[in-house]
Each structure stands twice: as structure tokens, then as C-alpha cells.
C-alpha positions in Angstrom: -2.4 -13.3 -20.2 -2.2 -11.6 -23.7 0.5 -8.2 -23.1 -1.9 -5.4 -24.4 -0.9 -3.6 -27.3 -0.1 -0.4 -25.6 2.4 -2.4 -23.1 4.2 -3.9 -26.1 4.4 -1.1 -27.7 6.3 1.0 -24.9 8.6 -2.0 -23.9 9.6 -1.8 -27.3 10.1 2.1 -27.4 12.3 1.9 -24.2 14.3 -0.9 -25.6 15.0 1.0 -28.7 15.8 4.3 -26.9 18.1 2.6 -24.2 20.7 4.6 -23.1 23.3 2.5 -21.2 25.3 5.3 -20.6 22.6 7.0 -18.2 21.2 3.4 -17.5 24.3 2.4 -14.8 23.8 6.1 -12.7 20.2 6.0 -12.5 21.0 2.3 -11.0 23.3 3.7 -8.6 21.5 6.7 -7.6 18.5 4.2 -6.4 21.0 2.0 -5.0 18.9 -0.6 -6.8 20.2 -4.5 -8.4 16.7 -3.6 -10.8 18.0 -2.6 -14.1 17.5 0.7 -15.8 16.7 1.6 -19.8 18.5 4.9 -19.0 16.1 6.9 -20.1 15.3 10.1 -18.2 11.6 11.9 -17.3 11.3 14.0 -20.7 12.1 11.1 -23.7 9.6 8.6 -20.9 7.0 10.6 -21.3 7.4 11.8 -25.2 7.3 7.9 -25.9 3.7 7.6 -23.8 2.7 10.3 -25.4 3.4 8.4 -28.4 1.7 5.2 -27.7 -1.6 7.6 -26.2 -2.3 9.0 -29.7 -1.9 5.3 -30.8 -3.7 3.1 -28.7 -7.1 4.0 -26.4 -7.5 2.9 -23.2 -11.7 2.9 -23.1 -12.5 0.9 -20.0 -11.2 0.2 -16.5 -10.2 -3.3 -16.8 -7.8 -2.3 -19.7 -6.0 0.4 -17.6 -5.6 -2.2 -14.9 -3.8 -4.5 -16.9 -1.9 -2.6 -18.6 -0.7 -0.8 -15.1 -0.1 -4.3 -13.5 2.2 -5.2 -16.6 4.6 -2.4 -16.8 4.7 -2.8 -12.9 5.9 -6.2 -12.9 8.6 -5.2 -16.0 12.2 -6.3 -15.4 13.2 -2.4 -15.6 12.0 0.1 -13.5 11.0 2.4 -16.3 8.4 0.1 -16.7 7.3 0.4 -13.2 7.6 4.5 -14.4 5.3 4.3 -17.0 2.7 1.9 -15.2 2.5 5.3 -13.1 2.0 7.6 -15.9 -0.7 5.3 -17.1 -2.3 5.2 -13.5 -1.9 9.2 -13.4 -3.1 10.2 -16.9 -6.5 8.0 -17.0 -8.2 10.7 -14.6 -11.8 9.0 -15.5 -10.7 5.9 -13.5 -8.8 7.7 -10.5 -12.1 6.9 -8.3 -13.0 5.1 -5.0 -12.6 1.9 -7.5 -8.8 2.3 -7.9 -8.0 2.6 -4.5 -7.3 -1.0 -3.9 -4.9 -0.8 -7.2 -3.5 2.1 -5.6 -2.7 0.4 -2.5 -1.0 -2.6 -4.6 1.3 -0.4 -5.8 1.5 1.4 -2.6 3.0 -1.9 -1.0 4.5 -3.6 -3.5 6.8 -0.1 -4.3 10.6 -0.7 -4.2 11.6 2.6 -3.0 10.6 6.5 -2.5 10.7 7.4 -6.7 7.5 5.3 -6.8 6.2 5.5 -3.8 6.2 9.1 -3.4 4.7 9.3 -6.8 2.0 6.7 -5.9 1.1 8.6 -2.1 1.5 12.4 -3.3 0.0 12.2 -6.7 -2.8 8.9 -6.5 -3.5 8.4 -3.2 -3.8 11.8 -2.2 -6.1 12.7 -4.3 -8.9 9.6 -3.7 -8.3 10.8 0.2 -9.4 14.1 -0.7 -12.4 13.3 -2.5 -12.9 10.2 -0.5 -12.7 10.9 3.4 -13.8 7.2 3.9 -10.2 6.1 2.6 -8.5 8.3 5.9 -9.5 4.5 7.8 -6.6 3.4 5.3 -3.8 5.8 6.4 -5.2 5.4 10.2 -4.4 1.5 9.1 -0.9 2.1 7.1 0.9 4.6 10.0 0.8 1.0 12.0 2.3 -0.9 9.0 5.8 -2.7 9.6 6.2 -1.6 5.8 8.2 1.7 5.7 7.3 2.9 2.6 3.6 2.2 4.1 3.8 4.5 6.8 5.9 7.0 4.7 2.1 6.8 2.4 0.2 7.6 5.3 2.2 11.2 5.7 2.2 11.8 2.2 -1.4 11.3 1.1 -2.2 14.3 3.2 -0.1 16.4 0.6 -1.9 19.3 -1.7 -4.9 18.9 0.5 -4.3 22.3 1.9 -7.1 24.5 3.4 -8.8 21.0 3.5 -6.6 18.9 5.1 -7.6 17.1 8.2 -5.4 18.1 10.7 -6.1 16.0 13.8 -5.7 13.1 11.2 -2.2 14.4 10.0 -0.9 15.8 13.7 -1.9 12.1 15.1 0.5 10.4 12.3 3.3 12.5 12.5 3.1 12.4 16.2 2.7 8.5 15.9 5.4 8.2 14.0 7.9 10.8 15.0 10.1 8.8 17.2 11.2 6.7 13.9 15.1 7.7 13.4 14.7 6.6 9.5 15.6 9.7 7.4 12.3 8.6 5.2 9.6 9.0 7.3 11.8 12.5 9.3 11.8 14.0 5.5 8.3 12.7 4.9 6.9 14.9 8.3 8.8 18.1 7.1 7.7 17.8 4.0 4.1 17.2 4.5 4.2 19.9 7.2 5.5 22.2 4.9 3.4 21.6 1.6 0.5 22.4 4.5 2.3 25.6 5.9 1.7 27.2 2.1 -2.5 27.1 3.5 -2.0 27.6 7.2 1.6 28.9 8.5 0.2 29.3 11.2 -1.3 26.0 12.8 2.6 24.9 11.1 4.2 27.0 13.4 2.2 26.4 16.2 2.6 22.9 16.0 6.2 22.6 15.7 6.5 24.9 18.6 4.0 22.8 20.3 6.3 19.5 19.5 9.8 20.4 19.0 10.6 17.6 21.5 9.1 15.4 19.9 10.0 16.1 16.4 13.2 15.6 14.7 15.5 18.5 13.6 15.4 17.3 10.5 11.4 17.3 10.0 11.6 20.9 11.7 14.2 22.6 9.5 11.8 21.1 6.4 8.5 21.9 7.7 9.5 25.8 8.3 11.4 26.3 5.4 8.9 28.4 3.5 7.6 30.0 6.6 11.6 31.3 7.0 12.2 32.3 3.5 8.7 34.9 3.9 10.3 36.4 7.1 13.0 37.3 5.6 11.6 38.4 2.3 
């Protein structure tokens, strides 16, 4: 298969802009062997700007490929900007890109892209599509962590919306996990919720405390805290 235009073009950006120097912590800090360009969130996205005012992306086929190539780069910048590509195309983020979404979903090497991929891709095709909550009933059950850490997480920025029988029956499902991913993963989806309803928050922590790590409690009342004492 050809390498579109726009994938050539940012593989050679991010080869020219390397930065070795930032390259070697950004490894470490993902306690990753996957190499790193070294270059950071701001210069990533000033070079996609770049190739986006150079190169069109007009049909759904040609924002696939190009996605699945800078997934499978050798550096994880690549696997970065696949993202950005998913994210910014917002005429092809429908019920068709959900099983690309869940691709990337499974094939995702740690939280920087999965999180990105639950809270920013998936969520939203939940939200508009409630026939894809079957899927997160289907990925809490997953023997892939970062799976059932997407089944917590899609639920985020859904607020007065979100279905919470759906979410309380996943975080209680998955609660007695002693992995500090999916214990951050309840807090934090309990709190991005508590902004909409501190109450039912509240309530259910109360409700659960047992059951519930103090971990995910301390993060899901975080923000109902700080407005007590404000």
C-alpha cells in the first residue's frame, strides 16, 4: 500500500524536528522500549496544522489509511498524530468509525493513547450513539486492561446525560481490581460526572465506600471538596 501524501509528509516533519534531547525522557516517562521524536504537544500539532493547509482529506477511506499508518509508525508520535487525524476529521466521527475506534482502542500501548482514544473518540459516538453502550457492557469483561479502563472512560463529558445504571454497574463490576489504572479511571470518571450531579456522586460513594478504593474516592470527590470549602 502507497503511504499517502499527508503521512509522508508528517514522518518527514517529525524527523526533521527531532529532538533527542526530549526524545530519551518522554521514553522514560512511558516506561516504553517504543522510540520517541522528542517532540512535545505544541510543535506536534503546529506541524499537522501544517500538512492540513497542505493536503485534504475528502473521503472516509483516506482518513482511515492515513490513521492506520501513523498508527503502526515506529515512533509513538506517529501513533500521536494518527489521533489528531482521528480527532480533527469531525465529518467522519460517526457510527462508521466506531469499529476504527475500537482498533485503536485495543491495539493501544498504554493510557496517553488510550485515554485519548476513550475520553475524546469513543465518548463521544456513545453519546450520540446509545446502541454502542452493548460495546462497554462487552469491554468491562475484557482480559485487556486498557479495555476495561475504555469502558469507564467513554462515559466521560457525557454529564447531565450520562447513563448512570450503565456507569454504576462498571465501576461496581470492576472495583475490586487493585490496578491503579482502572482505581484512577473510577475517580476520575466519577468526578468529571460530579461537575452535572454532585449529588448522585456523593450518594454513591457513600452508598459504596466498601466497595470502592480510597484511591477512586479521594478522586471522585475532589471537586465536590474544593466547593465546600470555597
Amino acid at each position: 500500500m502507497s503511504m499517502p501524501p499527508m503521512v509522508q509528509y508528517l514522518i518527514e516533519e517529525m524527523e526533521r524536528n527531532r529532538d533527542p534531547e526530549k526524545a530519551e525522557p518522554m521514553q522514560a516517562y512511558m516506561k516504553t522500549d517504543q522510540p520517541f521524536y522528542g517532540i512535545q504537544a505544541k510543535p506536534r500539532r503546529e506541524i499537522f496544522r501544517r500538512a492540513r493547509r497542505k493536503f485534504s482529506i475528502d473521503f472516509r477511506e483516506e482518513w482511515e489509511q492515513v490513521i492506520r499508518q501513523l498508527w503502526t509508525g515506529e515512533h509513538r508520535e506517529e501513533m500521536y498524530m494518527a489521533l489528531e487525524v482521528a480527532e480533527h476529521y469531525k465529518q467522519f466521527r460517526d457510527e462508521m468509525a466506531m469499529p476504527l475506534f475500537e482498533y485503536l482502542a485495543e491495539t493501544a500501548p498504554h493510557w496517553d493513547t488510550l485515554d485519548w482514544i476513550a475520553g475524546k473518540l469513543i465518548s463521544d459516538l456513545v453519546l450520540r450513539y446509545r446502541e454502542f453502550e452493548a460495546k462497554l457492557r462487552e469491554w468491562r469483561k475484557s482480559e485487556n486492561l486498557w479495555m476495561r479502563r475504555a469502558s469507564l472512560l467513554a462515559h466521560l463529558k457525557h454529564k447531565e446525560e450520562t447513563n448512570t445504571d450503565l456507569l454504576a454497574g462498571t465501576i461496581l463490576m470492576l472495583a475490586h481490581e487493585e490496578g491503579f489504572f482502572i482505581r484512577k479511571a473510577i475517580g476520575w470518571v466519577l468526578r468529571d460526572y460530579s461537575y452535572a450531579n454532585p449529588k448522585w456522586v456523593r450518594a454513591f460513594v457513600e452508598t459504596h465506600e466498601s466497595d470502592l478504593s480510597g484511591l477512586s474516592r479521594r478522586e471522585a470527590l475532589k471537586k465536590i471538596k474544593r466547593d465546600e470549602k470555597d
